[in-house]
C-alpha positions in Angstrom: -19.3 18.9 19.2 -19.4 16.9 22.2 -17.3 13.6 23.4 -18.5 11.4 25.3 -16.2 8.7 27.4 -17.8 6.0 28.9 -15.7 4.6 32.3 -16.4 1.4 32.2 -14.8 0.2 35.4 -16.2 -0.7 38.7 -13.5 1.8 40.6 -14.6 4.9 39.9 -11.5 6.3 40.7 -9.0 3.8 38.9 -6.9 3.4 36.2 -9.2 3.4 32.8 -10.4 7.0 34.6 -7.2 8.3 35.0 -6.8 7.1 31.1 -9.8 9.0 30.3 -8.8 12.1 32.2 -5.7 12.2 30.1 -7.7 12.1 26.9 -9.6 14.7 28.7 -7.2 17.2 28.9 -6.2 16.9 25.2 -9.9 17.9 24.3 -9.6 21.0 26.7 -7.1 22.1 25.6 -8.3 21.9 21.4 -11.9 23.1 23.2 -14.1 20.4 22.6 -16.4 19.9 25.2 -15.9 16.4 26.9 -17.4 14.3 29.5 -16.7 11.4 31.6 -19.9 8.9 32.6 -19.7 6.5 34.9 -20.3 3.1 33.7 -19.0 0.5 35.7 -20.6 -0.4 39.1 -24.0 0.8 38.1 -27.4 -1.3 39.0 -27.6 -2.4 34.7 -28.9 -5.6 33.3 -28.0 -7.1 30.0 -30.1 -7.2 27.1 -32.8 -10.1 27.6 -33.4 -10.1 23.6 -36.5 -9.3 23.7 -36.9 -7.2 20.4 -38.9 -4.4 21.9 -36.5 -1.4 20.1 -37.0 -3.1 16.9 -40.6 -3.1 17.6 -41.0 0.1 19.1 -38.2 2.4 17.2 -38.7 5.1 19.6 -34.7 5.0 20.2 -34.8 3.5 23.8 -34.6 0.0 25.7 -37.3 -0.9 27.6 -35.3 -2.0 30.5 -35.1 1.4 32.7 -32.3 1.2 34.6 -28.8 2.9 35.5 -28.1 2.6 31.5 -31.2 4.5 30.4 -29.8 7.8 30.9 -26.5 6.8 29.8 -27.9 5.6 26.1 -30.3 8.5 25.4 -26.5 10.5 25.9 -24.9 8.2 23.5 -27.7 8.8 20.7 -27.8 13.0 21.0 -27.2 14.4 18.1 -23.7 16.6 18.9 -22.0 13.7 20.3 -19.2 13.5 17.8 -17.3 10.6 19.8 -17.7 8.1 22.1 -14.7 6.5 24.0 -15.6 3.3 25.9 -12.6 2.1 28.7 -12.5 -0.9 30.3 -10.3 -2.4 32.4 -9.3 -6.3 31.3 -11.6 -8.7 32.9 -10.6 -12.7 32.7 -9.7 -11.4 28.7 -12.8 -9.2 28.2 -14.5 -6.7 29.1 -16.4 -5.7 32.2 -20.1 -6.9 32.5 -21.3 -3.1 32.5 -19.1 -2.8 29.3 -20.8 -5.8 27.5 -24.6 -4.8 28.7 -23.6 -0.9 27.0 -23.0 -3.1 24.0 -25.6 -5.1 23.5 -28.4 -2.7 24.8 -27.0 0.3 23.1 -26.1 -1.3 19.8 -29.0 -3.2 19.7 -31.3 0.0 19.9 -28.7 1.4 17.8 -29.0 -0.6 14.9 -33.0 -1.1 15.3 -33.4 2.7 14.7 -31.6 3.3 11.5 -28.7 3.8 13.2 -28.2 6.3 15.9 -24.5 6.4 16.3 -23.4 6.0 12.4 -20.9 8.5 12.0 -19.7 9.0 15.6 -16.5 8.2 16.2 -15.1 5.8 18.4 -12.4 4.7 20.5 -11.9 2.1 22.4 -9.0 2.6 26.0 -8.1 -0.8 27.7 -6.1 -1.0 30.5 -5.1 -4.3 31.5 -2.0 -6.1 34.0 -0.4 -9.1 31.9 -2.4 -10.1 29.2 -5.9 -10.0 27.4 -6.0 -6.7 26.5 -6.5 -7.3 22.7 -9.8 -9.5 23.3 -11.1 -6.3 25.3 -10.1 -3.9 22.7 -11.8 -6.3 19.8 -15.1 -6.7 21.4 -14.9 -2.3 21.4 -13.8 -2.1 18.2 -16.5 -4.7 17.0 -19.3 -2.6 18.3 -18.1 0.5 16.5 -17.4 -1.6 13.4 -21.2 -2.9 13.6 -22.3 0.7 14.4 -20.5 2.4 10.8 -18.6 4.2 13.2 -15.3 5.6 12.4 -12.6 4.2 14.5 -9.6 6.6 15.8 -6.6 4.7 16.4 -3.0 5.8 17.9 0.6 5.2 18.0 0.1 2.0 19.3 -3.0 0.0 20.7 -4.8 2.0 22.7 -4.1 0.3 25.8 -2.2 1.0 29.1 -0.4 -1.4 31.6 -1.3 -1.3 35.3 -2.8 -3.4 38.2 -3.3 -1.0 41.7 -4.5 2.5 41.4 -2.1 5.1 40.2 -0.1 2.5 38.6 -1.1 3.8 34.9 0.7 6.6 35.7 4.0 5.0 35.5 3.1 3.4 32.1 4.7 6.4 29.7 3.9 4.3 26.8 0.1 4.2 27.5 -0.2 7.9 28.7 2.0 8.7 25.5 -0.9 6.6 23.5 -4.1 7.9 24.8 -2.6 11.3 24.3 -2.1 10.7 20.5 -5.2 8.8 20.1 -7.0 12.1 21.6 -5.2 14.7 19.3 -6.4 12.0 16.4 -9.7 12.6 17.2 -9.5 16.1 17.7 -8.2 16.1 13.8 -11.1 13.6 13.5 -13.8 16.0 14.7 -12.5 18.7 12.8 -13.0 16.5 9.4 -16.9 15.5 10.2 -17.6 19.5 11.5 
């Protein structure tokens, strides 16, 4: 069983990474394979509605961009769990972040659904405030999807505004390390 985090921010390098790396390390360590993809600051468009996957039901958009590859990862049969982090973006999520919805879910849902019974997770790292409209639009898109949500101690959200910053947030490291060990326990359930 594989589990697939998506980093959904434009620095490659920055805080929801270093969020995901910490997840990382959980699943190492309980030897689940896991994998970080690059979302954020890709060439993607959003979905232009266009209906094609309900048309088509072959399981793919018909846009072919930097999300193509991305989405026939998301529907592969031993994902077990996909975590999508995103930083806080004027109380949302990042425009990469919202495209992987829309596209994903709506091929998703037009092909019986391809990621019912994966579970999800959504990471959020924010600076102030906004972080529960970013963690809502996640969690709506595994609601939608019938996929099982894992949850932590707390939100699943970490404070920080430069790079490195999350690292001082012992709360939020504390949190994404629980919410990893739940879906470890998670995983071991659907086997």
């Amino acid at each position: 069983m594989k589990i697939l985090l998506i980093n959904g921010s434009p620095q490659a390098n920055g805080n929801t990474k270093t969020a995901l790396e910490i997840m990382v390390k959980v699943f190492q360590q309980n030897k689940l394979d896991a994998e970080i993809v690059q979302l954020g600051g890709i060439n993607i468009r959003g979905c232009s509605g266009c209906r094609s996957c309900w048309k088509n039901k072959d399981g793919k958009c018909v846009i072919n961009d930097g999300l193509t590859p991305i989405m026939a990862q998301c529907f592969q049969k031993n994902i077990g769990a996909i975590v999508i982090g995103s930083p806080t973006y004027f109380s949302n999520v990042t425009t990469e972040v919202k495209a992987f919805i829309d596209r994903v879910g709506f091929v998703a849902k037009a092909n019986d659904g391809l990621l019912k019974d994966k579970i999800g997770a959504p990471v959020v790292i924010h600076r102030r405030a906004g972080a529960s409209f970013t963690y809502s639009a996640i969690n709506y898109f595994f609601g939608i999807n019938e996929m099982p949500i894992a949850t932590s101690i707390y939100w699943n959200l970490g404070v920080a505004r430069k790079p490195g910053d999350l690292e001082k947030d012992e709360e939020g490291i504390s949190t994404f390390q629980q919410l990893a060990k739940n879906i470890v326990k998670l995983i071991g359930v659907n086997k």
